[in-house]
C-alpha positions in Angstrom: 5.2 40.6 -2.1 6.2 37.0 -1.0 8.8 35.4 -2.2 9.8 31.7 -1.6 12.9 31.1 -0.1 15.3 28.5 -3.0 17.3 27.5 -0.4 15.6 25.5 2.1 17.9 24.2 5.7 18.4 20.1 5.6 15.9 20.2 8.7 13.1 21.1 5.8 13.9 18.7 3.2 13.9 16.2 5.9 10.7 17.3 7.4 9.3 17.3 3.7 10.2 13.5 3.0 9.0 12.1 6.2 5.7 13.9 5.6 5.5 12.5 2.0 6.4 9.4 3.9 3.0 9.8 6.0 0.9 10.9 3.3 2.2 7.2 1.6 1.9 5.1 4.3 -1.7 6.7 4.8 -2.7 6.1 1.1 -1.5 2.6 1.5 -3.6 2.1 5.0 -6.5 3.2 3.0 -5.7 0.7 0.2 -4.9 -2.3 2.7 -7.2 -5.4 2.2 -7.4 -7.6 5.9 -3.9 -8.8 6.4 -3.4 -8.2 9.9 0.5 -7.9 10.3 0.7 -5.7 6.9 -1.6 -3.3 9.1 0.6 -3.4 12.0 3.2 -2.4 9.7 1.9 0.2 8.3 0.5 2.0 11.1 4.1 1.6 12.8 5.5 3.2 9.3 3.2 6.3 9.8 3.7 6.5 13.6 7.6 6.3 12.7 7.3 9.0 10.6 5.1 11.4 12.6 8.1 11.1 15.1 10.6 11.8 13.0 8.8 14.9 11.5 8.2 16.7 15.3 11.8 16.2 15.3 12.5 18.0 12.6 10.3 20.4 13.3 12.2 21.3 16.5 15.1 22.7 14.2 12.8 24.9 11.7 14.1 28.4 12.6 11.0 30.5 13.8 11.1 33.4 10.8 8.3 32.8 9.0 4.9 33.0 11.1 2.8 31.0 8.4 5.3 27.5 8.6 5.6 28.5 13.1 2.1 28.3 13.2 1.3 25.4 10.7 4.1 24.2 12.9 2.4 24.5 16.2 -0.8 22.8 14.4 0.8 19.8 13.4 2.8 19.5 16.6 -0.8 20.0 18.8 -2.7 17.5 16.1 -0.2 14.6 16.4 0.5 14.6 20.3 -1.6 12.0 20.9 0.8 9.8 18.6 4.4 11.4 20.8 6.3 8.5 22.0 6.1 9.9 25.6 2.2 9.8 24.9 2.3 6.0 23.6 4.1 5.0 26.2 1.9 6.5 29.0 -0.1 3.0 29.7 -2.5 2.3 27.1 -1.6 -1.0 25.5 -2.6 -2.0 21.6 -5.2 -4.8 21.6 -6.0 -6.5 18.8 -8.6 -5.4 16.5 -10.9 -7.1 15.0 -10.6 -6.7 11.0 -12.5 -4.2 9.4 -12.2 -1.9 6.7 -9.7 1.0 6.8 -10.9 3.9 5.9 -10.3 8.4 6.9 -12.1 7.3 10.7 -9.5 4.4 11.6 -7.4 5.2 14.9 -3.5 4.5 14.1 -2.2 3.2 16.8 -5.7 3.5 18.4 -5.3 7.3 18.5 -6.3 9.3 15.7 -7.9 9.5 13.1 -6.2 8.4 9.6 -7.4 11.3 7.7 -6.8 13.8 10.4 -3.3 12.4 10.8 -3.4 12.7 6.1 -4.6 16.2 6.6 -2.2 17.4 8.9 0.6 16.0 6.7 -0.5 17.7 3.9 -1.5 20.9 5.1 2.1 20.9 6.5 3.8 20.2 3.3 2.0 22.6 2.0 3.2 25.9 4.5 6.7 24.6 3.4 6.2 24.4 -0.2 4.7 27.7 -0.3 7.9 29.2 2.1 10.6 26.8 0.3 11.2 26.2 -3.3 11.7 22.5 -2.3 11.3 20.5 -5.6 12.5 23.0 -8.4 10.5 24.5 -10.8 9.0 21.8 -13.7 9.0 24.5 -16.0 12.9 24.6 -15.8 13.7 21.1 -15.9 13.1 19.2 -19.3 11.0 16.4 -19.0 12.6 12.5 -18.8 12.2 11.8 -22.1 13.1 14.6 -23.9 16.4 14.0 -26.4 19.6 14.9 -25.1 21.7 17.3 -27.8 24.8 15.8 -28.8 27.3 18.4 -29.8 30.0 17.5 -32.5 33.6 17.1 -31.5 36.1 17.9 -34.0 38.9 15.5 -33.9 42.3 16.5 -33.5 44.4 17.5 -36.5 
């Protein structure tokens, strides 16, 4: 039977917060009304973020087939957005304004839901190899009441 691992390498918590930062900046591409340099923004946020997460990637230890190969996915799906691949000649024009939604190019390369699904599906693999946020069930909620235990003062 599979059991997740509780204690995840730094390489993975990292990899899981840049890819929650993805998913956001996605979410708030999708919400964006037409303010042009808030776009620009964004996208750079996301691109930022898909870099930072093939980083990480590079240090994931190569134990668990299910995380290599959502590994390799990722890494194949966002080439097109590898600095070495941005760099290769095609300059940004300026787009005309129109409405964002899962078919918008970031950084007039792929596709915003693609890049969302790919996020996900990532997070996913390591959540289901890494306990990575603890177990709800354990932790009592926010507002739950703190018990105060009596202290008997001295003599």
């Amino acid at each position: 039977m599979f059991q997740r691992h509780q204690h995840a390498p730094r390489c993975v918590y990292l990899l899981a917060d840049s890819l929650d930062s993805i998913l956001a900046a996605c979410e708030d591409l999708l919400t964006q009304q037409a303010d042009p340099s808030r776009l620009l923004r964004l996208e750079l946020a996301a691109i930022t973020h898909v870099l930072q997460a093939r980083r990480y990637l590079e240090d994931i230890e190569a134990a668990e087939p299910t995380v290599v190969d959502q590994c390799v996915l990722f890494l194949a799906g966002t080439a097109a957005l590898d600095l070495e691949h941005l760099r290769s000649g095609r300059t940004l024009h300026r787009r005309s304004v129109m409405p964002i939604s899962d078919d918008y190019l970031i950084g007039h390369q792929m596709p915003l839901g693609i890049l969302a699904q790919l996020a996900a599906a990532m997070l996913d693999a390591l959540e289901a190899h890494f306990v990575l946020y603890g177990d709800e069930h354990v932790q009592p909620p926010a507002n739950a009441a703190i018990p105060i235990t009596e202290v008997s003062s001295p003599g």
